[in-house]
ZAPA-283427 format. One line per 5 residues: number of its first residue (from 1); their letters; for each residue x, y, z of N, C-alpha, C. Coordinates in steps of 0.05 Angstrom, whole numbers, plus 5000, padded with zeros to 4 digits. Last residue first. Example, Ala and Ser with C-alpha at 12.3 -4.5 7.8 and 13.67 -1.06 7.14 Angstrom:
// residues 2
2) SA) 5257:4955:5142:5273:4979:5143:5258:5001:5157; 5264:4886:5156:5246:4910:5156:5264:4934:5156;
This chain:
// residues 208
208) XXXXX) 6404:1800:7984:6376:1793:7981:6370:1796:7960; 6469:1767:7994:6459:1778:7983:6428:1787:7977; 6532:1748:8029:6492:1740:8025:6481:1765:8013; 6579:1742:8037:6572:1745:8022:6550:1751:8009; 6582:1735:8100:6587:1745:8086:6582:1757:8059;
203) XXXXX) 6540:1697:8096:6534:1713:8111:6551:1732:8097; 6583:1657:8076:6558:1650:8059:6546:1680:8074; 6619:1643:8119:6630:1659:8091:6607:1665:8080; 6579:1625:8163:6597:1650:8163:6613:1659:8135; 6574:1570:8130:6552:1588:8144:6566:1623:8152;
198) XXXXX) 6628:1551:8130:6619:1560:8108:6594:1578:8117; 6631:1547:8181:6650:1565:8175:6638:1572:8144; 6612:1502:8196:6604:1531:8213:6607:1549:8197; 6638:1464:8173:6610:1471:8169:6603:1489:8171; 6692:1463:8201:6689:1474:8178:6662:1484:8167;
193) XXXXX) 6667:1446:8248:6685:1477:8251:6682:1482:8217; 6656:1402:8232:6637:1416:8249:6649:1450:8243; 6705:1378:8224:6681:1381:8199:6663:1405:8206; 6736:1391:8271:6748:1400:8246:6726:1399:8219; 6710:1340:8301:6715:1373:8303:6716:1385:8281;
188) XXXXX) 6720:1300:8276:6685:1312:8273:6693:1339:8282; 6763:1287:8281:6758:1290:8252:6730:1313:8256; 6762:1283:8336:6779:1303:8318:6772:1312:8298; 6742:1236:8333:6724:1259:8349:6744:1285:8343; 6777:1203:8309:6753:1201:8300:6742:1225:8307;
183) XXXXX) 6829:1204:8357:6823:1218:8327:6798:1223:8308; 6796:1182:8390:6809:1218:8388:6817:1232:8359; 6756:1134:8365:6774:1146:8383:6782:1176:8379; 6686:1132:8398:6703:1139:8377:6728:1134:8382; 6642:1134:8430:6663:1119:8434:6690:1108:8410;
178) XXXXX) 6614:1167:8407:6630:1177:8440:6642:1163:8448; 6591:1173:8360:6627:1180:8356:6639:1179:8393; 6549:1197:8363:6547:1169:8343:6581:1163:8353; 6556:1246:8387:6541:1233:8402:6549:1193:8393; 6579:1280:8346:6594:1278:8361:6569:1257:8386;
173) XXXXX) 6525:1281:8307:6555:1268:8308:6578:1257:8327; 6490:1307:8341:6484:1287:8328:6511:1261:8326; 6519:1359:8348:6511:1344:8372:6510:1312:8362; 6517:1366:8292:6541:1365:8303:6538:1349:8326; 6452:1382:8297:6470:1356:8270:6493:1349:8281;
168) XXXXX) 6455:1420:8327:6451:1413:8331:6455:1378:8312; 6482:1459:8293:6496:1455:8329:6481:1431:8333; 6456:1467:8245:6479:1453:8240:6492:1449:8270; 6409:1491:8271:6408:1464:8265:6428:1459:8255; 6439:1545:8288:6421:1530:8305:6415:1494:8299;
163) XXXXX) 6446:1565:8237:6470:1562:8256:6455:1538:8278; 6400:1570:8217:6417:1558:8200:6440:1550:8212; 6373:1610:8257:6366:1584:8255:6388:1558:8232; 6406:1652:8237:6411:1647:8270:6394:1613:8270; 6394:1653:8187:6419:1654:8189:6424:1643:8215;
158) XXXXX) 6328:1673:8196:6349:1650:8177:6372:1649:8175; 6335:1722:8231:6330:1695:8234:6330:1670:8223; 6363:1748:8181:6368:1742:8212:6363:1719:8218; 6332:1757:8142:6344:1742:8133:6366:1740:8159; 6278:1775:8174:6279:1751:8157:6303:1730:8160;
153) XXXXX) 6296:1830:8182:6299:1813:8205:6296:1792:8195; 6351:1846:8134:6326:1836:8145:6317:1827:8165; 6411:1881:8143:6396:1849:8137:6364:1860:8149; 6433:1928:8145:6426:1926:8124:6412:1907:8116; 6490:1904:8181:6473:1926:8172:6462:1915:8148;
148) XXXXX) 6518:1856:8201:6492:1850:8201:6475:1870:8197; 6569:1863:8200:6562:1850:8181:6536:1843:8176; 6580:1886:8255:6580:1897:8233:6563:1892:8211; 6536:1849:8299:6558:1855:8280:6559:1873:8265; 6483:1851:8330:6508:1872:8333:6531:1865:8320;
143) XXXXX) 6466:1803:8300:6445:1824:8302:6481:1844:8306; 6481:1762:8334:6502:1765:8316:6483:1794:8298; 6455:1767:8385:6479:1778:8382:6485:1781:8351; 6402:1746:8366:6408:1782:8370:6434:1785:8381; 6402:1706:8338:6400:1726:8331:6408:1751:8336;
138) XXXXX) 6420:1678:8394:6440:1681:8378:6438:1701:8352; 6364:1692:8417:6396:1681:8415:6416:1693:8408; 6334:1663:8374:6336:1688:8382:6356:1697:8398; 6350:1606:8376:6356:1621:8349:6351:1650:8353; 6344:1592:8427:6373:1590:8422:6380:1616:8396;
133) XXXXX) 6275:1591:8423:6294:1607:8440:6329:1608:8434; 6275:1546:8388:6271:1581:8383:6283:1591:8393; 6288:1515:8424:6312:1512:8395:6298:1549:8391; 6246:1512:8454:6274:1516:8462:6295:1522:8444; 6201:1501:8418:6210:1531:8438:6234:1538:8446;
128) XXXXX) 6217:1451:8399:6215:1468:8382:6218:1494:8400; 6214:1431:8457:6232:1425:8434:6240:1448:8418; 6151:1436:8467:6178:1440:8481:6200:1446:8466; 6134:1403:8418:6128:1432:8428:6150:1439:8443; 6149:1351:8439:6154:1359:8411:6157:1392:8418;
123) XXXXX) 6116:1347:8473:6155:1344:8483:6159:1364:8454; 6061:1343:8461:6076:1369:8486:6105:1372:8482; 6063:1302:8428:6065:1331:8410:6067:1347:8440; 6103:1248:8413:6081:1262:8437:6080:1291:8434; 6130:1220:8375:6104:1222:8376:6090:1235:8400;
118) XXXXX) 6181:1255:8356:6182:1238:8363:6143:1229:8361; 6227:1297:8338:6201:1292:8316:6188:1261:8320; 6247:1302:8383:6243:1315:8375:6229:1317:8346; 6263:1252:8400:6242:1265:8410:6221:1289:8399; 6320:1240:8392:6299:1221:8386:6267:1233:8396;
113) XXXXX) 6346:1282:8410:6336:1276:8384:6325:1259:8373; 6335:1288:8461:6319:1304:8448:6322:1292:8420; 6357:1235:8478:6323:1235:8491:6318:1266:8463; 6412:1248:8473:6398:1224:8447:6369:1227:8453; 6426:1286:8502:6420:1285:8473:6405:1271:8461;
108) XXXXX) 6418:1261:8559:6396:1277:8540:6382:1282:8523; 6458:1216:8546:6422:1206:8547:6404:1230:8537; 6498:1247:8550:6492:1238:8531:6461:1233:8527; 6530:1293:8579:6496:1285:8580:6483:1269:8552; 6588:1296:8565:6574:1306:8589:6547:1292:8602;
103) XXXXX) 6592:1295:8510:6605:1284:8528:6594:1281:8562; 6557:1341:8502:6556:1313:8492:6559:1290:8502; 6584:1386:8525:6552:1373:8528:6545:1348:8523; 6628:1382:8484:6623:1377:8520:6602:1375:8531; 6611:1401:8442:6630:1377:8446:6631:1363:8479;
98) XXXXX) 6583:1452:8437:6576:1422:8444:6580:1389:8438; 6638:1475:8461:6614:1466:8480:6591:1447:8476; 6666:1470:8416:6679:1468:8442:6655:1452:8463; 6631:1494:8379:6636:1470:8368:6647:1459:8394; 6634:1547:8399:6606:1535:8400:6604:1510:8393;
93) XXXXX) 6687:1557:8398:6673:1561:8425:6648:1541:8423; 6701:1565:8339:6706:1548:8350:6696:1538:8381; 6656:1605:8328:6652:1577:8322:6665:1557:8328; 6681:1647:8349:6660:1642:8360:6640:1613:8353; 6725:1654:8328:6732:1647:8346:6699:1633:8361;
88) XXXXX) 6714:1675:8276:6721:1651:8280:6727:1636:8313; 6690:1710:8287:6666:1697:8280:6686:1666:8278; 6714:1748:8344:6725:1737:8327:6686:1721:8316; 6712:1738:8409:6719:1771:8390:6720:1772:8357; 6658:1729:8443:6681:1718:8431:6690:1742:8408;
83) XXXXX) 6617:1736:8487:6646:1737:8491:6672:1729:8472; 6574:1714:8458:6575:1749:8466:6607:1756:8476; 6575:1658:8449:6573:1678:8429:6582:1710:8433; 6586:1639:8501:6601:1633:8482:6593:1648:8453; 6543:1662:8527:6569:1668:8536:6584:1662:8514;
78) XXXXX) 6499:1641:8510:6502:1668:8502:6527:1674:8509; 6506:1587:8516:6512:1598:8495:6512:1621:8490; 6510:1585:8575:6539:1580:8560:6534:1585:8530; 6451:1602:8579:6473:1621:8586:6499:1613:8577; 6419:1551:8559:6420:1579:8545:6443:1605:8553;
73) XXXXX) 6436:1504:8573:6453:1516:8550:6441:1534:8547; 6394:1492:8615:6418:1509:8625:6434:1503:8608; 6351:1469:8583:6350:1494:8607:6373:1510:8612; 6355:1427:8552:6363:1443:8551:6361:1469:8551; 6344:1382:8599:6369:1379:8572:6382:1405:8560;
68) XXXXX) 6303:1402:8623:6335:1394:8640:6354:1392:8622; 6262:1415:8589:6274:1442:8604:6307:1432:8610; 6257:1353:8574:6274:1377:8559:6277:1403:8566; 6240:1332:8620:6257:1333:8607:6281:1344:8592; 6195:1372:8620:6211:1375:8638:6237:1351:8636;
63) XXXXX) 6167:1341:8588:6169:1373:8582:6191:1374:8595; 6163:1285:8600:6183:1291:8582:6176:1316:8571; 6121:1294:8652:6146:1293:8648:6169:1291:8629; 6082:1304:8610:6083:1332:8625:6119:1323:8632; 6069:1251:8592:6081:1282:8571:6098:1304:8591;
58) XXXXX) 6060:1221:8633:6085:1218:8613:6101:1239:8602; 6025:1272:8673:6026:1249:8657:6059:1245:8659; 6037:1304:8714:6008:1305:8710:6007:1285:8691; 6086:1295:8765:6077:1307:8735:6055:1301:8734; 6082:1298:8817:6104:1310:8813:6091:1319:8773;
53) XXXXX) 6038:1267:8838:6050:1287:8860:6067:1312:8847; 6038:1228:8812:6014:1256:8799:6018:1264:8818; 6076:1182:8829:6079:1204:8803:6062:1225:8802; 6041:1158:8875:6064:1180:8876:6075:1195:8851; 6010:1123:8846:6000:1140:8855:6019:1171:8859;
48) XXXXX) 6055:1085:8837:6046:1093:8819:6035:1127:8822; 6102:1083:8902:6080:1078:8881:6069:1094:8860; 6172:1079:8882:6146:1092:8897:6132:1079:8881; 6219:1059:8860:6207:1038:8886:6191:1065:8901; 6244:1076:8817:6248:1089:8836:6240:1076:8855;
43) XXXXX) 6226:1030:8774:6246:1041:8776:6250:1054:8801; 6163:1045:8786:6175:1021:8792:6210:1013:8793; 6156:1084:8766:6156:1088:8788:6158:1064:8796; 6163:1077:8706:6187:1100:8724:6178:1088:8758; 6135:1037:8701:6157:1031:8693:6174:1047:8707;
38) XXXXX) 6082:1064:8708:6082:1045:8724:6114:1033:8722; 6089:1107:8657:6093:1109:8683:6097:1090:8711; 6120:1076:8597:6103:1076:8620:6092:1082:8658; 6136:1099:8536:6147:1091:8564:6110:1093:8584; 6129:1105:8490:6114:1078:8499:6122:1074:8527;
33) XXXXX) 6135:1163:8478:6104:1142:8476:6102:1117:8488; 6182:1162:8490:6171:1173:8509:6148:1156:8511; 6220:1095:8463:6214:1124:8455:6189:1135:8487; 6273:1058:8494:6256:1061:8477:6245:1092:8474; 6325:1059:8514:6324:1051:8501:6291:1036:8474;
28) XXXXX) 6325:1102:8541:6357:1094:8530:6343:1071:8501; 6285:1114:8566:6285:1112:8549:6311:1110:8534; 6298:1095:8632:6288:1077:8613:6292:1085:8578; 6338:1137:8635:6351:1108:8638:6335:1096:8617; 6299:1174:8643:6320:1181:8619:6328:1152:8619;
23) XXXXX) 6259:1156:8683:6253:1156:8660:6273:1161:8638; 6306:1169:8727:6284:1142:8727:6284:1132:8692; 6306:1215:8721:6334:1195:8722:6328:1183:8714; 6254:1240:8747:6269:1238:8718:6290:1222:8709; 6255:1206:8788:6233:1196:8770:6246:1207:8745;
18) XXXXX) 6291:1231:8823:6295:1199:8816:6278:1195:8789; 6265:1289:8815:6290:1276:8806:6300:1246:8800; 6223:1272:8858:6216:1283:8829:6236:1270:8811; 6254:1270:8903:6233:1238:8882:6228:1251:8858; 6281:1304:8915:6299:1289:8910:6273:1263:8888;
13) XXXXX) 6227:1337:8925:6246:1349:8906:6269:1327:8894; 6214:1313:8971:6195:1317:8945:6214:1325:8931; 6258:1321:9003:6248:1300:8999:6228:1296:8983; 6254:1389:9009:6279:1372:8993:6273:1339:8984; 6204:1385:9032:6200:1402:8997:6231:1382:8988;
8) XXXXX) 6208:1369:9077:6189:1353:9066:6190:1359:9031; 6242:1398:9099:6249:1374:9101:6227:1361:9077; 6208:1451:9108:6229:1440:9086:6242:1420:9079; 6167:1423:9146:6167:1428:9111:6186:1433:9093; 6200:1429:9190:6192:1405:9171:6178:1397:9148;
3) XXX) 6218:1481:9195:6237:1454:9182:6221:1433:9181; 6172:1497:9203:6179:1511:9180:6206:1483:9167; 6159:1478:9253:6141:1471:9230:6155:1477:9204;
């Protein structure tokens, strides 16, 4: 009995998955709002019925969207912040990775940033939690610098969010650019890295 419920959880588990696939494909090329469930599950060849097995709507599935997009950058970024010895070293790491994300999961990107001030206010929400979550984060490492006696928690979390939406602009870039050539996706390095970098002199210097 026990294997044939697990037989039955991996085979629930693999349709869920088609249906997300399903749905990233479709929205390549339009937005969440207008995708249509009868569209994912016609994509996958279940019936309709078979989606409220797995999400409760559209929305519920572009939550879980964005857990998949970006669920698993929260450990390569704490890695790439907590392991780097340097503020320079730690912007080149973070420019590294989401150079490779990019590369990696494009559809994501483009699903969150087209999403993310998109029209379905659950994804939206999502969104916004997850980017929180990055900016606490990265708050509380860069929290253990030196350079961080004496700040506010305020002027913390304005600094960890200031880092947070220039990773994410960069993503932006390096996304418009994937069929760039090497040099092009060079160039964006080297802006990105520079960007960073004023954000870290400006810390330096910051004053309340």
């Amino acid at each position: 009995m026990s294997h044939t419920l697990g037989i039955r959880q991996v085979q629930k588990q693999k349709t869920r998955q088609a249906l997300l696939d399903a749905a990233l494909g479709l929205l390549e090329e339009q937005s969440l709002s207008s995708l249509g469930l009868r569209e994912v599950t016609r994509a996958v060849g279940v019936a309709p019925t078979a989606f409220y097995r797995h999400f409760r709507s559209t929305a519920d599935l572009g939550v879980a969207l964005v857990e998949e997009a970006l669920g698993s950058l929260h450990p390569m970024i704490r890695t790439a912040v907590t392991t780097a010895d340097s503020s320079e070293e730690r912007i080149s790491r973070a420019v590294e990775l989401i150079d490779g994300h990019v590369s990696a999961s494009p559809a994501h990107v483009r699903f969150i940033a087209r999403e993310r001030h998109g029209g379905v206010q659950p994804v939206r929400e999502a969104i916004r939690d997850q980017l929180g979550r990055f900016a606490e984060e990265v708050q509380a490492e860069l929290a253990k610098d030196a350079e961080a006696e004496g700040w506010s928690e305020d002027d913390m979390a304005m600094l960890s969010h200031l880092y947070v939406d220039q990773m994410l602009s960069t993503a932006s870039l390096f996304l418009e650019a994937l069929e760039a050539s090497p040099e092009e996706r060079e160039r964006i390095r080297r802006r990105a890295t520079r960007q960073m970098r004023l954000i870290s002199i400006g810390r330096h210097h910051w004053r309340d």
